[in-house]
C-alpha positions as CSV (number, residue, x, y, z in Angstrom):
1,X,207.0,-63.9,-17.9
2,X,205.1,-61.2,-19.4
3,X,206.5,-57.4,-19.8
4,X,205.3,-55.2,-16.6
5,X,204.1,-58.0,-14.5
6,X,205.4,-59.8,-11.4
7,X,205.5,-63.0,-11.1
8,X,203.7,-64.8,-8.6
9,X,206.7,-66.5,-7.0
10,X,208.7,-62.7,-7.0
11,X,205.6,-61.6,-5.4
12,X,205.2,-64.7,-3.1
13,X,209.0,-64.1,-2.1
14,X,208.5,-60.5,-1.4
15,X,205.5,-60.6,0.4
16,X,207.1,-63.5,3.0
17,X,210.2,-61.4,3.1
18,X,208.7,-58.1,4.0
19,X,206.2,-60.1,6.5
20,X,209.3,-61.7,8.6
21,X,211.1,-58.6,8.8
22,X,207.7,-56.9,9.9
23,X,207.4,-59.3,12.5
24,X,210.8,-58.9,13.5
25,X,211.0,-55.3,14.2
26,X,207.6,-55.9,16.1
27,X,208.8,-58.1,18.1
28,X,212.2,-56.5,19.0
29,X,210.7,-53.3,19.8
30,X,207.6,-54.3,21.6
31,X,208.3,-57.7,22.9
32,X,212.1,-58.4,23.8
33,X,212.3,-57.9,27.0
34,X,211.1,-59.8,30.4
35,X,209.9,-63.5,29.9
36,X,209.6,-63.1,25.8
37,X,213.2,-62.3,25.8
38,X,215.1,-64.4,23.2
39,X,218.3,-63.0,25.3
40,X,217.6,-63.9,28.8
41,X,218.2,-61.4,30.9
42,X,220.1,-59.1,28.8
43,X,219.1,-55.8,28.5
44,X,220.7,-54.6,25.6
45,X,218.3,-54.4,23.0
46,X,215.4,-53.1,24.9
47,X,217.8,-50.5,25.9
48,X,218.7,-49.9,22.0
49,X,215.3,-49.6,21.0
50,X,213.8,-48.1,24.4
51,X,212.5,-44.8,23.0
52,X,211.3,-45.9,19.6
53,X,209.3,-48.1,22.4
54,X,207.3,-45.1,23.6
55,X,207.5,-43.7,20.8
56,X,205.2,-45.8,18.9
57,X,203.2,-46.2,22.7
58,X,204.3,-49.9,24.2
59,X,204.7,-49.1,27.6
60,X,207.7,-50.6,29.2
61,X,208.0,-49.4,33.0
């Protein structure tokens, strides 16, 4: 590995990581709740997250 420069499987790994975690938050804040809910019906994280919901403009009501 060269001085200064990323490697491309670093890179690779960071790029995936930041991308799942991306998709996470996405998904918790705009998605988690009615029939997309990995939870069922438990309210709890759409509650957690409700104002960051409108917030960032995904209606909910």
């Amino acid at each position: 590995m060269t001085t200064g420069a990323l490697a491309l499987p670093t890179t690779a790994m960071w790029l995936i990581g930041t991308t799942v975690l991306a998709l996470l938050a996405i998904y918790f804040i705009g998605f988690d709740q009615g029939a997309v809910s990995i939870f069922g019906s438990d309210m709890h994280v759409h509650e957690f997250v409700h104002d960051g919901r409108h917030l960032l403009g995904f209606p909910c009501h």
